[in-house]
C-alpha positions as a Markdown table, in Angstrom:
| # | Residue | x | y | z |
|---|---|---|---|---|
| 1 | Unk | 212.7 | 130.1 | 292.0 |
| 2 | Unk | 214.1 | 129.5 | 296.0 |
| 3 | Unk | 213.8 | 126.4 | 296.8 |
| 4 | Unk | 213.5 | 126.0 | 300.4 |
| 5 | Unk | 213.5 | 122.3 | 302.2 |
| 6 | Unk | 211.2 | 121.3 | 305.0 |
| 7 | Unk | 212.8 | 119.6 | 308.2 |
| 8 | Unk | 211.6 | 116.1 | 308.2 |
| 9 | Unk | 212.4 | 114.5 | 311.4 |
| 10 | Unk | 213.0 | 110.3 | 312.1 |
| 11 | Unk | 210.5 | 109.4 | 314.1 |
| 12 | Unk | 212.8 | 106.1 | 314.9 |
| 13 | Unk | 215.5 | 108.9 | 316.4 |
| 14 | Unk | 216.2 | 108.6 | 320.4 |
| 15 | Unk | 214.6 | 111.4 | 322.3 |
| 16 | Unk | 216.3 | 111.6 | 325.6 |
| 17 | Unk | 215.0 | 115.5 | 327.0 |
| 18 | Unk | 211.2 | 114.8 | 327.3 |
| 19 | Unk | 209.1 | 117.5 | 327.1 |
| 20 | Unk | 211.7 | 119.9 | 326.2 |
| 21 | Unk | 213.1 | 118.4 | 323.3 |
| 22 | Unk | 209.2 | 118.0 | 321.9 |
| 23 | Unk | 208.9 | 121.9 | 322.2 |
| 24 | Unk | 212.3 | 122.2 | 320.5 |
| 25 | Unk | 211.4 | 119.3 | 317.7 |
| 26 | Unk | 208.1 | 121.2 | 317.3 |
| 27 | Unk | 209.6 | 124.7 | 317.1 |
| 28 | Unk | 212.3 | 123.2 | 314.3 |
| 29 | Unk | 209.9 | 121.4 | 312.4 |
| 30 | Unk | 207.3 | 124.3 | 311.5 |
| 31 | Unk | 207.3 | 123.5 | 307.7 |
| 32 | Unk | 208.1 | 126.4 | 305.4 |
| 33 | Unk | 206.4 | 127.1 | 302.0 |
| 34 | Unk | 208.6 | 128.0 | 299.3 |
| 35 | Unk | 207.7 | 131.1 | 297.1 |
| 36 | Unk | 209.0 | 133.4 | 293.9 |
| 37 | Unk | 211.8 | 135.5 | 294.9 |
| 38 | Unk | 210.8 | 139.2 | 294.3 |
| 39 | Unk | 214.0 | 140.7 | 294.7 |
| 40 | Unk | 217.9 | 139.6 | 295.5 |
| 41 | Unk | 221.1 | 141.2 | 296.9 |
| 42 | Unk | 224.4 | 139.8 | 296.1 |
| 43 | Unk | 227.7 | 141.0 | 298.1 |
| 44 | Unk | 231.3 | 139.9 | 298.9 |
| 45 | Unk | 233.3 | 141.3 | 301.6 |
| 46 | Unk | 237.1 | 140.3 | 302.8 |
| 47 | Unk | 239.8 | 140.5 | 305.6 |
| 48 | Unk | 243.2 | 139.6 | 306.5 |
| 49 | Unk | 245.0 | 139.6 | 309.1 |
| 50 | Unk | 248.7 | 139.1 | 310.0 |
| 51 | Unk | 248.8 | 137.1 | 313.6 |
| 52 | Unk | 252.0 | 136.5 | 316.4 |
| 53 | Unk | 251.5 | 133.8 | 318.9 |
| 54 | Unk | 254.0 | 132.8 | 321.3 |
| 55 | Unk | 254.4 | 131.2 | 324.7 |
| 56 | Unk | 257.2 | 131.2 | 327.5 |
| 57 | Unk | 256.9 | 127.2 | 328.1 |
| 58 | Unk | 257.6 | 126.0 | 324.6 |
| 59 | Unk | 258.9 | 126.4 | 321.4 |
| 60 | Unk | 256.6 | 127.4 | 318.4 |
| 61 | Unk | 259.1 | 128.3 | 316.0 |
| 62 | Unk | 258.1 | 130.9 | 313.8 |
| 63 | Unk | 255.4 | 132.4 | 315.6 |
| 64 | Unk | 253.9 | 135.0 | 312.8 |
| 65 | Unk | 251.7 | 133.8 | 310.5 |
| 66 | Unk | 248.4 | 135.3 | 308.7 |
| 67 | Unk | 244.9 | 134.3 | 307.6 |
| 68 | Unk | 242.5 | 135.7 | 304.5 |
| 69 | Unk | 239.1 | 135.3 | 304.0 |
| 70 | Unk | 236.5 | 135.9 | 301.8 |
| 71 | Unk | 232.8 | 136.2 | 302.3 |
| 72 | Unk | 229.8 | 135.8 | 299.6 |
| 73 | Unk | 226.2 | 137.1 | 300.9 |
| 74 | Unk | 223.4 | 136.8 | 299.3 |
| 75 | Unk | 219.4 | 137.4 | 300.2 |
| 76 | Unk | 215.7 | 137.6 | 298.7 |
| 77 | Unk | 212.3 | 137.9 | 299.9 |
| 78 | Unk | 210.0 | 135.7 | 298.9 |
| 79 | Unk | 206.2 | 136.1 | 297.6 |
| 80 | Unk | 205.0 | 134.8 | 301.2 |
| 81 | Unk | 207.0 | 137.4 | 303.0 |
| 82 | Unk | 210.2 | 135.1 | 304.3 |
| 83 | Unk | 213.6 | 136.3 | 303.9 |
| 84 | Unk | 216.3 | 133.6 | 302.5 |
| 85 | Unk | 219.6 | 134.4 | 302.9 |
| 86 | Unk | 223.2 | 132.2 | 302.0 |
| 87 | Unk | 226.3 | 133.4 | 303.2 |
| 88 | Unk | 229.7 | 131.1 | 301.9 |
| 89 | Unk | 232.9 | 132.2 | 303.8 |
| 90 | Unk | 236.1 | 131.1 | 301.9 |
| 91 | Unk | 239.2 | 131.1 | 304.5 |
| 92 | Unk | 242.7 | 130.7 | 302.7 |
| 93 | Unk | 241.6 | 127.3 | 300.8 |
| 94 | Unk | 239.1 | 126.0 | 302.3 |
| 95 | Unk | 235.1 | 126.4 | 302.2 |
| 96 | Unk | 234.4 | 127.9 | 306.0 |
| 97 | Unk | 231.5 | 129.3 | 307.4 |
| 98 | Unk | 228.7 | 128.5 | 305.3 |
| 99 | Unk | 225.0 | 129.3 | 306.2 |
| 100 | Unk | 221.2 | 129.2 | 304.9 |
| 101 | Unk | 218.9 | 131.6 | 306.7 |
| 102 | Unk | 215.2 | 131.5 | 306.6 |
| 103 | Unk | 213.4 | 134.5 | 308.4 |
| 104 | Unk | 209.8 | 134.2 | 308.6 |
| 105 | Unk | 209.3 | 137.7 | 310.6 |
| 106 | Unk | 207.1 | 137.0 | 313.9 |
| 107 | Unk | 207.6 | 133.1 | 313.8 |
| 108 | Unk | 211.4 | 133.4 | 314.0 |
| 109 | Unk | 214.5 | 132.7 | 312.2 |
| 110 | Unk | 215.8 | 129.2 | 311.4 |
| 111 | Unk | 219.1 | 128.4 | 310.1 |
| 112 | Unk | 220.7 | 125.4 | 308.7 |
| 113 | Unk | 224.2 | 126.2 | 309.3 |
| 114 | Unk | 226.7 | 123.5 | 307.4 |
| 115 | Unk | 230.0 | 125.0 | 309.6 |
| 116 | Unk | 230.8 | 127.8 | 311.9 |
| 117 | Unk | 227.1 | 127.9 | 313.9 |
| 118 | Unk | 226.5 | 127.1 | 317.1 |
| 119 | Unk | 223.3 | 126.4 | 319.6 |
| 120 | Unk | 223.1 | 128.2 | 322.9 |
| 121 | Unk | 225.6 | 126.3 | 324.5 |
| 122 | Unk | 228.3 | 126.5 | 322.2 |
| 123 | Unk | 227.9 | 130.5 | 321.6 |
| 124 | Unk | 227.4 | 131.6 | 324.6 |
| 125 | Unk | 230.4 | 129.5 | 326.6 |
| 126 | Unk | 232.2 | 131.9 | 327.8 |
| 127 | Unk | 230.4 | 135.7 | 327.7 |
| 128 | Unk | 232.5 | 137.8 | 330.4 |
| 129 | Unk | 233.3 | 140.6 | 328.5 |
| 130 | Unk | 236.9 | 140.7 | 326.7 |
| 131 | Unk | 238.5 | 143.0 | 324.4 |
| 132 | Unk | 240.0 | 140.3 | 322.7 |
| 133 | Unk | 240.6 | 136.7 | 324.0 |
| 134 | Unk | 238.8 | 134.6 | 326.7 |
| 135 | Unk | 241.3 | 134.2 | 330.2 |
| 136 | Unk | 242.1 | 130.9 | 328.5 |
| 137 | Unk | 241.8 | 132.1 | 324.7 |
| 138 | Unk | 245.2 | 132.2 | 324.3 |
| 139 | Unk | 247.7 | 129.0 | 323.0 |
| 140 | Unk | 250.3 | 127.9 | 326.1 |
| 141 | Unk | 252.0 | 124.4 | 326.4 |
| 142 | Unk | 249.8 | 121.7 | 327.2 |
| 143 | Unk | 246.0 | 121.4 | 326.2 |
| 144 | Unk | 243.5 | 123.8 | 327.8 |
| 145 | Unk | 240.0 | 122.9 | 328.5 |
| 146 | Unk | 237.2 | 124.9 | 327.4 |
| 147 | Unk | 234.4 | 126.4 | 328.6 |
| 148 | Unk | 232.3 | 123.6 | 328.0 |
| 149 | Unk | 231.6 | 120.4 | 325.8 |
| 150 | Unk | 228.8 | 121.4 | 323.3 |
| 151 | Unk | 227.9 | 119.2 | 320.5 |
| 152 | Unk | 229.0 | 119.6 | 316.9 |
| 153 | Unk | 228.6 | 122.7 | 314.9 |
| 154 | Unk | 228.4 | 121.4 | 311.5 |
| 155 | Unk | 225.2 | 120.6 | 309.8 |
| 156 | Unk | 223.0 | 121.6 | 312.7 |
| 157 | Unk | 219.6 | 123.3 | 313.3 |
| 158 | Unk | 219.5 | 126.8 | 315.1 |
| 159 | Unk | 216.2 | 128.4 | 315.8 |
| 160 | Unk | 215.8 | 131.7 | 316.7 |
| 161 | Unk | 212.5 | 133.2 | 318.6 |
| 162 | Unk | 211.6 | 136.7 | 319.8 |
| 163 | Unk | 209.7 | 136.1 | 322.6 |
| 164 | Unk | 208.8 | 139.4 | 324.0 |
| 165 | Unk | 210.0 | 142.8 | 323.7 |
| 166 | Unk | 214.0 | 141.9 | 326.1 |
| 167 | Unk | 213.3 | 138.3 | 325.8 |
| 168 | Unk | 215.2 | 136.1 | 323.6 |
| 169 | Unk | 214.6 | 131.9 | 323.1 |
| 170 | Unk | 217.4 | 130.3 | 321.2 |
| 171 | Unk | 217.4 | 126.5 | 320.2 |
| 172 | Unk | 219.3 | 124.3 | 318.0 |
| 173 | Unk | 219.0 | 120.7 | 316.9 |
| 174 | Unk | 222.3 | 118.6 | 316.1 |
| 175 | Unk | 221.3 | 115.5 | 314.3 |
| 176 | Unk | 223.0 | 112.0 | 314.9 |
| 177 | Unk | 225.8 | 111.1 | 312.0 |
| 178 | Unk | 225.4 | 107.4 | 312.5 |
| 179 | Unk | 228.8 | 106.8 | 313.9 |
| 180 | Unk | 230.5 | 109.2 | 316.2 |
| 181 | Unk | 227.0 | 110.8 | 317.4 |
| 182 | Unk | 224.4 | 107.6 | 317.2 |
| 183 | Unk | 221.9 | 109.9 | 319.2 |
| 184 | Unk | 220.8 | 113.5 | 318.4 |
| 185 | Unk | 221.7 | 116.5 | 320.4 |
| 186 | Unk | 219.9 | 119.5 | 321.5 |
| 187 | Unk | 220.3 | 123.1 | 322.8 |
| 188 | Unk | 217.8 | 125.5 | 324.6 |
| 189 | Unk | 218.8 | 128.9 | 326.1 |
| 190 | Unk | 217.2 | 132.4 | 327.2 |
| 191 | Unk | 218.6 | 135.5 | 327.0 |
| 192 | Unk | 217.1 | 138.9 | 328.8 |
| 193 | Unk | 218.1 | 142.1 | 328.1 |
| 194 | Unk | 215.0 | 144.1 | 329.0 |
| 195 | Unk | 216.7 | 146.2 | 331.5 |
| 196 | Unk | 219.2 | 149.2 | 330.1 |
| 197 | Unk | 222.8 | 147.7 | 330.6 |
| 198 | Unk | 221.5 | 144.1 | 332.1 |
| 199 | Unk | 222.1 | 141.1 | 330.0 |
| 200 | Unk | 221.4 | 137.6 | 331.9 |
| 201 | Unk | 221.2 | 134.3 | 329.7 |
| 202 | Unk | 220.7 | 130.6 | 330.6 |
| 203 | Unk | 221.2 | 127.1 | 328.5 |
| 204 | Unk | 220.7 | 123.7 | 328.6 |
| 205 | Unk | 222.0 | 121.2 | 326.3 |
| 206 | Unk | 223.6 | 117.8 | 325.3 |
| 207 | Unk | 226.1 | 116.3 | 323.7 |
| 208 | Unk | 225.8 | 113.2 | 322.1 |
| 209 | Unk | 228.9 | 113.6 | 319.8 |
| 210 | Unk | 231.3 | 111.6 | 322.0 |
| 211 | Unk | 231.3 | 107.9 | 323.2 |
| 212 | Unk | 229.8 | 109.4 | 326.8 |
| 213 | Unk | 227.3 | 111.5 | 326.5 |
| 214 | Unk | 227.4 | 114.8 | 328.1 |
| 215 | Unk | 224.9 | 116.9 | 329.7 |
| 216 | Unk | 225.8 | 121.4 | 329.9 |
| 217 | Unk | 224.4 | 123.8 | 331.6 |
| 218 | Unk | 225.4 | 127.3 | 331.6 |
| 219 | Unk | 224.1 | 131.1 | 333.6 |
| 220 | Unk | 225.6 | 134.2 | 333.1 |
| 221 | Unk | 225.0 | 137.7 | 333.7 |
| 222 | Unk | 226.9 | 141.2 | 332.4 |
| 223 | Unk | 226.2 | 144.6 | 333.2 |
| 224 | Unk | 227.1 | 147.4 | 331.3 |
| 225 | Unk | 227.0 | 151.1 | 333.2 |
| 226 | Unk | 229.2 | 154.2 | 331.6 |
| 227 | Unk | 232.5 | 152.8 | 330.3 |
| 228 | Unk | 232.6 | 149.6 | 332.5 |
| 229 | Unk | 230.9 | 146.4 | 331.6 |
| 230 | Unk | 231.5 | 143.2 | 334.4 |
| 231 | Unk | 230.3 | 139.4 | 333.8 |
| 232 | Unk | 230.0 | 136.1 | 335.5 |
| 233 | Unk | 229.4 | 133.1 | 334.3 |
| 234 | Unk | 229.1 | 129.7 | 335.8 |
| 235 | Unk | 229.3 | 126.6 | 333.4 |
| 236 | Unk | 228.2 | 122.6 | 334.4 |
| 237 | Unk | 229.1 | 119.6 | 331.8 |
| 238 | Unk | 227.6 | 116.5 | 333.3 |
| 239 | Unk | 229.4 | 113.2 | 331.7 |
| 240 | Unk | 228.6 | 109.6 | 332.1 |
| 241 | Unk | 232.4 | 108.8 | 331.7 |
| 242 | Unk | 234.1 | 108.1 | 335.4 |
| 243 | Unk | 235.5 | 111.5 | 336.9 |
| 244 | Unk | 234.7 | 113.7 | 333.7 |
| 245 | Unk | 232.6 | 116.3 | 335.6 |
| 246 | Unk | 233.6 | 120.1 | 334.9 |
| 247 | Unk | 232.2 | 123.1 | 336.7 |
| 248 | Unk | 233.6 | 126.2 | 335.0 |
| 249 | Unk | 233.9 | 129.7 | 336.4 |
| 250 | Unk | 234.6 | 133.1 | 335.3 |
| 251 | Unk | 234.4 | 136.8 | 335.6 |
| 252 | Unk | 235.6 | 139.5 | 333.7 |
| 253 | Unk | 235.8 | 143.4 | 333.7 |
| 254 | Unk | 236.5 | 145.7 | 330.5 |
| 255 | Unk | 236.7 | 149.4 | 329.9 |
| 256 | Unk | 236.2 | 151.7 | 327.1 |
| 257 | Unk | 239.0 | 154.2 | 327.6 |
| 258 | Unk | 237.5 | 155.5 | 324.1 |
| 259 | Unk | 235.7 | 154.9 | 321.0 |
| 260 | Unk | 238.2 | 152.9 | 319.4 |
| 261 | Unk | 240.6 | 151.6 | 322.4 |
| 262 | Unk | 239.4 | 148.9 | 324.7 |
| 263 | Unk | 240.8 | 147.1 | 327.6 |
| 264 | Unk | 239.6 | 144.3 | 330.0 |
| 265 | Unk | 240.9 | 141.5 | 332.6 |
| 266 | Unk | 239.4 | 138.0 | 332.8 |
| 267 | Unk | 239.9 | 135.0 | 335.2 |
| 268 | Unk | 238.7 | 131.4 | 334.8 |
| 269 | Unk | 238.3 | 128.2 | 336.6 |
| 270 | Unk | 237.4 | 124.6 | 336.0 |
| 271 | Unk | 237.4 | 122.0 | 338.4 |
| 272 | Unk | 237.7 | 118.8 | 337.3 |
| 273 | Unk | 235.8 | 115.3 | 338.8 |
| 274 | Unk | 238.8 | 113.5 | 340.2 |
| 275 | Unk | 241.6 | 115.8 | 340.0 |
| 276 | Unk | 243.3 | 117.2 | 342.7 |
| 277 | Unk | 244.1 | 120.4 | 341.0 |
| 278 | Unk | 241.7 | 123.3 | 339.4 |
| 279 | Unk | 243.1 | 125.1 | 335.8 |
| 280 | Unk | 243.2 | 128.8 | 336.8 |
| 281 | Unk | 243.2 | 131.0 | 334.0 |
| 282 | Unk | 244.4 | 134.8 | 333.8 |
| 283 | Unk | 244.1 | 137.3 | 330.8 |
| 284 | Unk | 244.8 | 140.9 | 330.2 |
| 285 | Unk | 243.1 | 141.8 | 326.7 |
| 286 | Unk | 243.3 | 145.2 | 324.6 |
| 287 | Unk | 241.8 | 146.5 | 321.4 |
| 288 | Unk | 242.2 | 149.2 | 318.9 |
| 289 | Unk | 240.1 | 150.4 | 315.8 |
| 290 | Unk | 240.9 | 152.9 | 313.6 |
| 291 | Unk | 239.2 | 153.1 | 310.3 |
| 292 | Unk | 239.4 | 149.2 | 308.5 |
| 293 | Unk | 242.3 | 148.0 | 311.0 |
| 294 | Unk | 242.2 | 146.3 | 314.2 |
| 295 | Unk | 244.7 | 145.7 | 316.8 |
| 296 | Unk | 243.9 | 143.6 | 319.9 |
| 297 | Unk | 246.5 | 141.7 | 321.5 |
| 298 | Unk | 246.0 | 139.3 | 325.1 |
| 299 | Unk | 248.6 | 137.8 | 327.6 |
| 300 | Unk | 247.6 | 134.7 | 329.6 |
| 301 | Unk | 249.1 | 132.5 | 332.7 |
| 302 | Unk | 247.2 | 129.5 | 332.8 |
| 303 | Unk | 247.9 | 127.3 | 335.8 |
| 304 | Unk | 247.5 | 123.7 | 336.0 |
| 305 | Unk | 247.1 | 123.4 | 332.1 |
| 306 | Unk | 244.5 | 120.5 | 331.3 |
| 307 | Unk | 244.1 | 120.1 | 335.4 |
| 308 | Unk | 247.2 | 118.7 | 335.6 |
| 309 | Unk | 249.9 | 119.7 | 338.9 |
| 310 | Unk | 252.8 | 122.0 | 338.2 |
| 311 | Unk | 251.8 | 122.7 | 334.7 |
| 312 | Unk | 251.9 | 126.2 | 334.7 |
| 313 | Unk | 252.5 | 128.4 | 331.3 |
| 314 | Unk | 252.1 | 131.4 | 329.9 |
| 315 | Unk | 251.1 | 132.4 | 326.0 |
| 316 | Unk | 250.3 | 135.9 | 324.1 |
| 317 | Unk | 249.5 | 137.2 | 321.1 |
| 318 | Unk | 248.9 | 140.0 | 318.8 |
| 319 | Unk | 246.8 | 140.6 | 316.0 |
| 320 | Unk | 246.3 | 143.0 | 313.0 |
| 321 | Unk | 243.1 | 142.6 | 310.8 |
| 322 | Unk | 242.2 | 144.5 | 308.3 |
| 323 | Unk | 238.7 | 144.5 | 306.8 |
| 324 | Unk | 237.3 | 145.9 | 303.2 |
């Protein structure tokens, strides 16, 4: 028997988006009858990869290193028609990426995720197209900020709805803990591909994980045509701390030179509320596939690391995975 558990929202829980976040609680609180599994697949699958990092503004030491994981699936249909699925990723020692997936067909596809999902925000910060790292991907001296400040992505809600045939809704629901996050968070984003080679998407979130409480927006747009693809994206995260306003910008091109070798070039901006000086982020990316191996590698100049004057480095790396 799958035993599948109903979302049972507080109704004592702050709701701070209105009318959006009742479509959203709605949406994420469809209950789901649990039914006799007919049938059940079972795999495992695992990489590894061996990494080098370094930078030209500090000393790492030791900059090779490598990582292993190992990946349990496992799905069944149930008498009612829903799909459940688990999938368990185990990376060197620890328990990872871990997931519960509930299709239902036309009502769309909820998953509990306990690590390693994220809402709109979150997965689609930064979608310029790379052959390997974001412009500021890569490790350098100092401590770069992100794309944006989306809320935590363990033991959240994502619901995903097939709106019409190129149209995409994407939701997710991040509950409070009690003690860092005393309110809930939520997501809602759009994505259209309905035109051969056009991809535009649009979010709206908040984050409710910190001490001041942050509201993101993001719009983006790619367009694919022969070997080229180009994006831009334009990022918003709205906080009530003083002078903790970012408006993040970037725009990247790649190029399929072939079937397995890729290349592209990325820039990046933030500006920060209150600082004199914008981080300015540059990357040149590669990849290569042959068979089970991968090779991608990135070089970065970030400027102004963390918005802060004169704090210019440079970082790179390279990486070989290997998948079976």
């Amino acid at each position: 028997m799958v035993r599948v558990s109903c979302l049972i929202l507080n109704n004592n829980e702050r709701i701070n988006m209105d009318n959006l976040k009742k479509i959203g609680l709605t949406a994420l609180g469809t209950v789901l009858v649990a039914g006799q599994a007919q049938a059940a697949t079972v795999s495992a699958s695992a990489s590894t990869s061996i990494n080098f990092l370094g930078q030209d503004n500090g000393d790492d030491g030791n900059g090779w290193s490598m990582t292993d994981s190992v990946t349990f699936s496992a799905s069944g249909e149930m008498d009612n028609g829903f799909t459940v699925s688990t999938t368990l990723e185990l990376d060197g020692d620890v328990m990872d990426t871990r997931n519960i997936v509930i299709d239902t067909g036309d009502m769309g596809k909820l998953t509990f995720s306990g690590d390693g999902t994220s809402g709109p925000v979150g997965s689609w910060d930064d979608m310029t197209p790379s052959a390997n790292e974001e412009a500021h991907g890569v490790t350098v001296n100092g401590t770069i900020k992100g794309a944006t400040n989306a809320a935590s992505t363990k033991n959240i809600f994502v619901y995903d709805y097939t709106v019409m045939d190129g149209l995409a809704l994407k939701a997710s629901y991040t509950p409070s803990n009690g003690a860092t996050a005393l309110d809930s968070s939520m997501d809602y984003g759009l994505m259209y591909t309905g035109m051969e080679g056009l991809t535009l998407y649009a979010a709206m979130g908040e984050n409710n994980n910190a001490a001041n409480s942050i509201d993101n927006t993001i719009f983006g747009v790619k367009y694919a045509m022969g070997a080229f693809t180009i994006g831009y994206q334009v990022n918003e995260s709205d906080s009530q701390a003083a002078s903790s306003d970012e408006d993040f910008t970037a725009i990247g091109v790649s190029y399929a030179v072939s079937d397995d070798l890729s290349v592209s070039y990325n820039i990046s901006e933030i500006d920060l509320e209150g600082s004199t000086e914008n981080q300015e982020a540059t990357g040149v990316s590669f990849s290569y596939t042959s068979g089970g191996m991968t090779i991608s590698g990135t070089h970065s100049q970030v400027d102004n690391v963390g918005n802060a004057a004169a704090a210019d480095n440079t970082g790179y790396e390279v990486n070989f995975v290997f998948a079976f």
